[in-house]
C-alpha positions in Angstrom: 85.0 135.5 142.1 81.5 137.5 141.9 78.5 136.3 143.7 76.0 134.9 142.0 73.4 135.3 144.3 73.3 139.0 144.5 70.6 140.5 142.2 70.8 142.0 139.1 68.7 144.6 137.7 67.1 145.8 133.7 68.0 149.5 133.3 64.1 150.3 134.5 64.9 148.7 137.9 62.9 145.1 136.8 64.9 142.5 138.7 66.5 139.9 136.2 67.5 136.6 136.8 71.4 137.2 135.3 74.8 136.5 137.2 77.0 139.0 138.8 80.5 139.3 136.0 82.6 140.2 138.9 82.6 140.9 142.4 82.5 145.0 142.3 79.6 146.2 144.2 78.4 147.8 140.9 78.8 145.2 137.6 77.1 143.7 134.7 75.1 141.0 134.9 75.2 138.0 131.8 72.4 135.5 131.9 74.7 132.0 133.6 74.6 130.6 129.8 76.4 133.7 128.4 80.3 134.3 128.4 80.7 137.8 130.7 83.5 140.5 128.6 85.5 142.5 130.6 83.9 145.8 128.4 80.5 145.0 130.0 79.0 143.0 126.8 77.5 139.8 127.4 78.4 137.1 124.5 76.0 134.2 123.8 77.1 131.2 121.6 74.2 129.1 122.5 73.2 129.1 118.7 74.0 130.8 115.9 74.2 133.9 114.8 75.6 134.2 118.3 74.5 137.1 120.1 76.3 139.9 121.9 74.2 142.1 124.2 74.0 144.4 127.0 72.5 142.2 130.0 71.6 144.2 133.6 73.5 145.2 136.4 73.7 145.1 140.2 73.5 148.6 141.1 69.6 149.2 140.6 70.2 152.9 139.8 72.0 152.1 136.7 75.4 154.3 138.0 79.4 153.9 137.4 80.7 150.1 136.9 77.1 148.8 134.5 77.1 148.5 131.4 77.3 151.5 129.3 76.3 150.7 126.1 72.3 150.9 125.0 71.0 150.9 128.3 68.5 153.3 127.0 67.2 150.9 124.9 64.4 148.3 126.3 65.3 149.2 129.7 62.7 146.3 130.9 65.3 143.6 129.2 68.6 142.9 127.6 69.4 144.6 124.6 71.3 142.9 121.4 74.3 144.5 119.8 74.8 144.3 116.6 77.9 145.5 114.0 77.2 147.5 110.8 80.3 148.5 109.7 84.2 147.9 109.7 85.8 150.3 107.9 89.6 151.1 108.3 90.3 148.8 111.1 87.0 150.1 113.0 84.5 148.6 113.9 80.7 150.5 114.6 77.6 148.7 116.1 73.8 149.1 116.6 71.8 148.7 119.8 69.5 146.2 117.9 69.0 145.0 114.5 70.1 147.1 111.9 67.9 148.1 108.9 68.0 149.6 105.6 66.7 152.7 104.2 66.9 151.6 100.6 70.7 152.6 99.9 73.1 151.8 103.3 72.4 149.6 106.2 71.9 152.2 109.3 71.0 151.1 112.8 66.9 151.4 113.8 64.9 154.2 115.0 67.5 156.9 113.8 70.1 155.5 116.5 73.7 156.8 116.2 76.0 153.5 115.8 79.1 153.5 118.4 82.4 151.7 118.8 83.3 148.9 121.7 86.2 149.4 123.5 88.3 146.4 123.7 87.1 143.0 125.8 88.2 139.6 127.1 86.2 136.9 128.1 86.2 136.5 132.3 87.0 133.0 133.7 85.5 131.9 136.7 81.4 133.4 136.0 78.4 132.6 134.1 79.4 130.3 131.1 82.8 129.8 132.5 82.2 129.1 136.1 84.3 126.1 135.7 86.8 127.6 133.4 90.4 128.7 135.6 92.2 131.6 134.8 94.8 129.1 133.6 94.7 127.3 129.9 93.1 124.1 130.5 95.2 120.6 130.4 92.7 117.9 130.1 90.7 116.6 127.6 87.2 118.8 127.6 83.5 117.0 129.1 80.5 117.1 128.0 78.5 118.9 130.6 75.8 116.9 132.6 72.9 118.9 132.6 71.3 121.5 129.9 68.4 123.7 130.3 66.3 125.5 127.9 63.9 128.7 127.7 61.8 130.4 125.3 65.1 131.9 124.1 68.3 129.8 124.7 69.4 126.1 124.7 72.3 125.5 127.5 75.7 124.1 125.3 77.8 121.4 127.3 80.1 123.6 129.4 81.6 120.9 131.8 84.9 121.4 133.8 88.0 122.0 131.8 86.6 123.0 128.6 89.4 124.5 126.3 89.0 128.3 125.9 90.4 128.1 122.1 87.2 126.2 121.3 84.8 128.9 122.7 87.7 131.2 120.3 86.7 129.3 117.5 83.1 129.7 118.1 83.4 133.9 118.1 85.1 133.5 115.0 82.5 131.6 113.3 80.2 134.0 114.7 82.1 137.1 113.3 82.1 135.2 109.5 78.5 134.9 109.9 77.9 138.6 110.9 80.1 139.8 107.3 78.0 137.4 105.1 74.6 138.5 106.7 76.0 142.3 106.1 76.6 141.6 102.4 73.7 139.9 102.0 71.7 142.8 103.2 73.3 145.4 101.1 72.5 143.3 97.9 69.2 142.9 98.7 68.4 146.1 99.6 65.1 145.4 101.0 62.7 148.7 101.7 61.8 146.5 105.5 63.4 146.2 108.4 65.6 143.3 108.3 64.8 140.7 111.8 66.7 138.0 112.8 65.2 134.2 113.6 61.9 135.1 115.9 63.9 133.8 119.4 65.5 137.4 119.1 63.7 140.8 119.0 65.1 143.2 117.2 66.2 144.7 120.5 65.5 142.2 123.3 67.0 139.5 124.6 65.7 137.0 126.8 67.3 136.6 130.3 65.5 133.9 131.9 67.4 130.9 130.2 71.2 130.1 129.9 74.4 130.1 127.9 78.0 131.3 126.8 84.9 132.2 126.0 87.6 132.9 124.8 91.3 132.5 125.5 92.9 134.8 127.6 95.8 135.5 124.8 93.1 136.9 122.4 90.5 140.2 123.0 87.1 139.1 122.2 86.0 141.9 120.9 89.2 142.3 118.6 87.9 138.3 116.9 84.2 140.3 116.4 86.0 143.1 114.5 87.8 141.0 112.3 84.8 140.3 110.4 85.1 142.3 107.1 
């Protein structure tokens, strides 16, 4: 089981308040309300559109075993990660929110997109501290206590809560993701197209909580599915 209390740094070094994803001397970090994939991506279904993002890591310097994926990208904070195209069973995304250019939906600031290698959600840190490695047998609780920052509201996450429920959640999120997609290619808009105002086009905020999915299923293989 990781340490939480080890710190976890932003890409520029800034010290963030995340949780250690495992117990390697070098590993991601996920803020303690996010669900921690095993490719490095931090999932949060505190609200929708949920939000998957590259958090910080425990090795300061930034070297093997953190997070590989837009770490050039508001290195003082998390970074969101966003898809912009399925095409042929593949799946590309954007570090940030994608725009348009007035004909196709492209990812900002002239950023190449890039594929996710395959992820599942680890039991046993951040959102699913309480959650065992083995499928849950009771009936799920309502967690006692929530907390809330400038960018997330905590979700009940008590002891024994049923993985195929966080499942269900990712897939909702995916669905979401497809619609917002089409919508933007109708609408063709000559701005750049923002989410709600609690998420940056690149940032995300690491100060406040959550965020799994069944070990049976990848995670990133339900966020793919979505076209």
């Amino acid at each position: 089981m990781a340490n939480s209390t080890r710190q976890c740094y932003f890409p520029n070094g800034t010290p963030s308040g995340d949780v250690p994803c495992s117990s390697d001397e070098a590993t991601g970090c996920c803020t303690s309300g996010d669900i921690c994939l095993s490719n490095g991506i931090c999932l949060n279904v505190a609200h929708q559109p949920y939000v998957a993002s590259r958090g910080s890591c425990t090795d300061k310097e930034w070297g093997n075993g953190c997070p590989r994926y837009c770490k050039d990208v508001n290195r003082d904070g998390g970074c969101s990660i966003i898809n912009l195209t399925y095409i042929n069973g593949i799946a590309t995304y954007c570090c940030g929110t994608p725009i348009t250019n007035g004909t196709n939906v492209i990812c900002p600031e002239g950023m190449d997109s890039f594929q996710i290698a395959t992820g599942h959600a680890l039991t046993g840190v951040a959102l699913l501290s309480n959650v065992s490695s083995s499928p849950a047998t009771t009936a799920p609780s309502s967690s006692d206590t929530a907390a809330q920052s400038c960018h997330d509201t905590a979700i009940g996450a008590g002891v024994g809560v049923p993985l195929g429920v966080i499942a269900l959640m990712a897939l909702t999120w995916a669905l979401f993701e497809r619609k917002a997609r089409r919508a933007m290619r109708t609408q063709v808009p000559q701005t750049v197209v923002v989410s709600d105002d609690k998420h940056a086009p690149y940032t995300r905020n690491h100060n406040g909580p959550p965020s799994e999915l069944p070990q049976t299923r990848d995670v990133a293989e339900l966020m793919d599915r979505n076209e």
